[in-house]
C-alpha positions as CSV (number, residue, x, y, z in Angstrom):
1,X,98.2,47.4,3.2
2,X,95.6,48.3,0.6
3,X,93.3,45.1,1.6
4,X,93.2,46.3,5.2
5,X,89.7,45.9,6.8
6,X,88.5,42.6,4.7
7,X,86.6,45.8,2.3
8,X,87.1,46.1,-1.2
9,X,87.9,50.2,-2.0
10,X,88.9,51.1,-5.8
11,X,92.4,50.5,-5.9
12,X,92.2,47.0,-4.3
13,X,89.4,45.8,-6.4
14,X,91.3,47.5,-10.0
15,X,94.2,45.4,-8.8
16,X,92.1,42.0,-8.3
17,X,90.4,42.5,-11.6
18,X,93.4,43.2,-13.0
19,X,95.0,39.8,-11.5
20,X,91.7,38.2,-12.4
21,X,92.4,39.2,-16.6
22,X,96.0,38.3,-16.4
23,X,95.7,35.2,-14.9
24,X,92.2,34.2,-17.4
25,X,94.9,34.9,-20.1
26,X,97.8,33.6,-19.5
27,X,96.0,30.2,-18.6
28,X,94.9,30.2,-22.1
29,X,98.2,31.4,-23.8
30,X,100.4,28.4,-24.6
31,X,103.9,27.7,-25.6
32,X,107.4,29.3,-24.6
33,X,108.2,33.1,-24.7
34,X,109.0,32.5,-28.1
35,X,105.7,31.9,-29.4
36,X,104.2,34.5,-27.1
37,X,106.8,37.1,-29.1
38,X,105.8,35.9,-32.2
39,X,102.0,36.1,-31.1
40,X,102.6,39.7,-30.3
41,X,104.3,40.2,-33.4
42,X,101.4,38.6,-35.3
43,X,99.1,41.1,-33.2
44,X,100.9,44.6,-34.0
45,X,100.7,43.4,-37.8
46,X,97.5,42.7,-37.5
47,X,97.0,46.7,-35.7
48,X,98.5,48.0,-38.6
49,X,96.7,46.4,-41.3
50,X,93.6,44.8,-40.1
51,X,92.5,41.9,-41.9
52,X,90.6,38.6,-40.5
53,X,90.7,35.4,-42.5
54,X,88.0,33.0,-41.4
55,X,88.2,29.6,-41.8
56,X,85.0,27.3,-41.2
57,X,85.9,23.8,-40.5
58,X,83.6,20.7,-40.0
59,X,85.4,20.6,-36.7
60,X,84.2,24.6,-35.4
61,X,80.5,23.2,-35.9
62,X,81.6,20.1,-33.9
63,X,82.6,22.8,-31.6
64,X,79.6,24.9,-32.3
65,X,77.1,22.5,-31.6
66,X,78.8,20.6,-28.2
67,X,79.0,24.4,-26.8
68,X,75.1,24.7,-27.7
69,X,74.2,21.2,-25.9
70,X,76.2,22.7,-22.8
71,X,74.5,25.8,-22.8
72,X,71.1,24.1,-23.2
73,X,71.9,21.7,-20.3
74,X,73.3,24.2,-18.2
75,X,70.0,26.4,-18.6
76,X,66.8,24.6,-19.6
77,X,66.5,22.9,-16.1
78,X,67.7,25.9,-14.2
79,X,64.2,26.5,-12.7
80,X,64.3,22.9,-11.1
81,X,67.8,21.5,-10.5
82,X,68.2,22.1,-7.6
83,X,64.6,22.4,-6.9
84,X,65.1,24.1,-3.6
85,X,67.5,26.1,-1.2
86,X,70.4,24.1,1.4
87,X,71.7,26.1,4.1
88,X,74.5,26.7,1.9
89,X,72.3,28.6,-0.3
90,X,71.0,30.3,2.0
91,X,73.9,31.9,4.1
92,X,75.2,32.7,-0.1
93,X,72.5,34.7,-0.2
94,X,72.7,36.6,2.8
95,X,76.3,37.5,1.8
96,X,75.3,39.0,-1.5
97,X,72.6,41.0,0.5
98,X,75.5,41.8,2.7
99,X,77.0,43.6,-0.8
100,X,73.7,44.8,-2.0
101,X,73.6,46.4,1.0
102,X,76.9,48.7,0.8
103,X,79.1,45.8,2.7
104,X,82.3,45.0,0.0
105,X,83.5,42.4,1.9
106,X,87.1,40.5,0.5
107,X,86.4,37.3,2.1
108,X,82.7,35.9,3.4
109,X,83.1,34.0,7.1
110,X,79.8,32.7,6.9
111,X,79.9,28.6,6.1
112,X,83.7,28.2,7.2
113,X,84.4,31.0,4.7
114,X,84.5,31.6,0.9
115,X,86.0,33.9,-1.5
116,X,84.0,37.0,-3.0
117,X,84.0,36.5,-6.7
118,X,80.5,34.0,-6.3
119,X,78.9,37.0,-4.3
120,X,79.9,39.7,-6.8
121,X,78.8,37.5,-9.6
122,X,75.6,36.8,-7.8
123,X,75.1,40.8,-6.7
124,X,75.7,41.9,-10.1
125,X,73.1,39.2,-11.7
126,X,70.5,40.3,-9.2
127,X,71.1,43.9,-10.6
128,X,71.7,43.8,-14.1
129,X,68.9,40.9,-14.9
130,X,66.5,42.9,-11.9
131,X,66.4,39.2,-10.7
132,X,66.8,40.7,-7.0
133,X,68.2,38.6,-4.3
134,X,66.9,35.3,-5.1
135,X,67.7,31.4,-5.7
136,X,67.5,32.0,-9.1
137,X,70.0,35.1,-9.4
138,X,72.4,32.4,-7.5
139,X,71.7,29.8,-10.0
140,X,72.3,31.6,-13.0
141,X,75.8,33.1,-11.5
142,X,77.2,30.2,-10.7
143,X,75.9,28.7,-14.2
144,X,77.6,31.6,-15.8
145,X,80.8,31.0,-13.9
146,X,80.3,27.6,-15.3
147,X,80.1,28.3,-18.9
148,X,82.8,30.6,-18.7
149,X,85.2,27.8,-17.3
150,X,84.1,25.6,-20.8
151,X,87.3,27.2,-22.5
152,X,89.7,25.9,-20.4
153,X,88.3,22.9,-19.7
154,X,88.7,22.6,-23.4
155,X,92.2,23.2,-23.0
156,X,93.0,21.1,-20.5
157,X,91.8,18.0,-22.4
158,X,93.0,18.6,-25.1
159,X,96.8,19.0,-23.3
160,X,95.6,15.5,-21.3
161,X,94.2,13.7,-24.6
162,X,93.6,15.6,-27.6
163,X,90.6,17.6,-29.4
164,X,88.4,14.4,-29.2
165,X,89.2,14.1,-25.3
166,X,88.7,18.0,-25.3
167,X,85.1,17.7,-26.7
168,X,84.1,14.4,-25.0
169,X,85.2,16.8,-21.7
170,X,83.4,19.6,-22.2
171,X,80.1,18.1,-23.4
């Protein structure tokens, strides 16, 4: 009822972020319900005396330098690759004008269709960076959206292979 209309209002869009967190979350938590209680328990100790123990292991600057050469491959060619606009590109672009514009479409029917979250991404790049509605501002959302994914494709290898297959993965 409240996504009547294809338009995002406030209540619908609070409920999608809200789906959006809780689902970023839970497909990072592991185990059973027992180790998600004890997690919780190790969280409410932590809020009543809080104290972080760091640990640097050779294997966090393995990790800190594979998630450098990702982010350096994902943006030191952004200018060129791709070095111009598809179609696809284009009508991506006309639906983030579409938002820009005051339109808070749900769903995009342009291109056989597509979900919004590109689109917001893109809209909110173009504002934030002032990078206005250009190729670029799509480039660098859906490079963002990319780098963002890194954690769980870290997980996921490591649940296929281990933290070797994790790393090989993500680099």
């Amino acid at each position: 009822m409240e996504f009547r209309g294809d338009l995002f209002n406030a209540l619908n869009l609070f409920i999608w972020l809200v789906a959006l967190g809780f689902g970023a979350v839970c497909a990072l938590a592991s185990g059973s319900l027992e180790s998600f209680r004890s997690r919780i328990k190790r969280l409410t100790a932590f809020l009543k005396n809080p104290r972080i123990d760091i640990h640097i292991t050779p294997w966090f600057w393995l990790g800190l330098v594979v998630a450098g050469v990702a982010l350096f491959f994902r943006y030191f060619w952004l200018n060129q690759v791709p070095g111009e606009m598809f179609s696809d590109h284009a009508e991506k672009l006309l639906d983030v004008s579409d938002i820009l514009n005051g339109k808070y479409s749900i769903f995009f029917p342009r291109n056989t269709g597509r979900e919004a979250i590109q689109m917001y991404l893109t809209a909110t790049i173009a504002t934030v960076l002032k990078t206005g509605l250009s190729f670029i501002s799509l480039k660098l959302g859906t490079t963002l959206a990319g780098i963002l994914t890194l954690p769980y494709i870290y997980k996921l290898g490591k649940e296929i292979g281990n933290r070797w297959v994790a790393i090989l993965v993500c680099s």
